[in-house]
N, C-alpha and C positions, 0 to 999 in steps of 0.2 A: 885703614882698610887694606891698605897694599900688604903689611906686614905680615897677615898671618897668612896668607897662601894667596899664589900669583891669578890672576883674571885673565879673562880676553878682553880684546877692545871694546867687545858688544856687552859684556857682562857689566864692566868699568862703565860702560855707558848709558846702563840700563840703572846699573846704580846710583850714580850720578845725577841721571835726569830726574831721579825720582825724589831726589833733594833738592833740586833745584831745578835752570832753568835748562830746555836741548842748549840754549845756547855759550852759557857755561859750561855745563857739562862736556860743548865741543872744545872749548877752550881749554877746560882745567885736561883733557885725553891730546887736542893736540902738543901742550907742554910738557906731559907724561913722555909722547913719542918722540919727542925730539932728543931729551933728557935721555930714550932709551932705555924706560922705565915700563914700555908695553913694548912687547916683543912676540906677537901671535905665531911666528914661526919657529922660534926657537922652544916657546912652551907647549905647541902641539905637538913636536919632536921629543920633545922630553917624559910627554904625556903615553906618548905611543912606546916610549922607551918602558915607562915604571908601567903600565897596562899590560906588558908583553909579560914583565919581570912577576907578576902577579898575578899573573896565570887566566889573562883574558885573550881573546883571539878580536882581529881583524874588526868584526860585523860589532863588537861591544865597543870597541871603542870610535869603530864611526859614529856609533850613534852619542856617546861623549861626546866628540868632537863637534859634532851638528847641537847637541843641548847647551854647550855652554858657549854656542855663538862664533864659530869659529866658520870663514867665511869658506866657502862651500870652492874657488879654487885652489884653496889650499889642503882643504879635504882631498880633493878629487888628485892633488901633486902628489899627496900621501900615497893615499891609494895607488899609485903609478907605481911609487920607488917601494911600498910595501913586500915585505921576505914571508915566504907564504912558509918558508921553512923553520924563520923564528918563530913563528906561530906551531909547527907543529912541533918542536922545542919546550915552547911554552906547556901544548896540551900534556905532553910527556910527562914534563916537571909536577903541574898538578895532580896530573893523573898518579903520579907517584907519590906524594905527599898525601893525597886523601889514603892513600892504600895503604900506606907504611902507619897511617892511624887508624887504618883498621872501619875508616869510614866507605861507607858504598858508592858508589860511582855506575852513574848510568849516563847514557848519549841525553839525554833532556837535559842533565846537570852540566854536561859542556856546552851543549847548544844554547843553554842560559848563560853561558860566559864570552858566549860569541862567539868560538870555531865554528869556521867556517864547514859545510859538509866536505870538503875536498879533503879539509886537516881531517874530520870525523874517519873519509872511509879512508886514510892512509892507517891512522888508529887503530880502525875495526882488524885490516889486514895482518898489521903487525901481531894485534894479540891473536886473533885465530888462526894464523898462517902456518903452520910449524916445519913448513919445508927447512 
């Protein structure tokens, strides 16, 4: 289960239980942790990494982070040390890559990927600005 893509604790736990008992299941996760083989901060950091790199904003991947069980204050640590400018980096990068193929791009297609309105009206600026 481990090998083909990393879990959270809750996930590992939810799969687990459902093979057997919570109380293995707590056993076979606290030997996991100790081993250093579940690691919730290092994979929501990484997640937040490849999310940005693939052209999602901020609000998508909280809600990732909250779906696959990742404990809400390590969420909220995120959220603190969160770069509202990597995010508007991010929308740039898409925003450029749907264009340069020629595909359409409207403010619902980013707001589906989670920039935030803050990234949206810096965007909106940028392109109708022409000072």
């Amino acid at each position: 289960m481990l090998g083909r893509r990393d879990y959270s604790r809750q996930e590992l736990a939810c799969r687990l239980s459902s093979r057997g008992s919570v109380q293995q299941a707590e056993e076979v996760l606290a030997y996991l942790e100790e081993k250093g083989l579940i690691r919730d901060e290092q994979l929501a950091f990484r997640l937040v990494k490849e999310k940005l790199a693939s052209g999602h904003g901020w609000l998508y991947i909280q809600a990732l982070l909250e779906r696959r069980g990742f404990p809400s204050w390590l969420i909220k640590q995120l959220a603190a040390k969160f770069d509202y400018q990597q995010e508007l980096a991010a929308a740039r990068a898409y925003l450029a890559r749907r264009l340069k193929r020629g595909k359409k791009v409207s403010e619902l297609s980013l707001r589906s990927r989670g920039f935030s309105a803050e990234t949206l009206r810096k965007l909106r600026k940028e392109m109708y600005d022409t000072d």
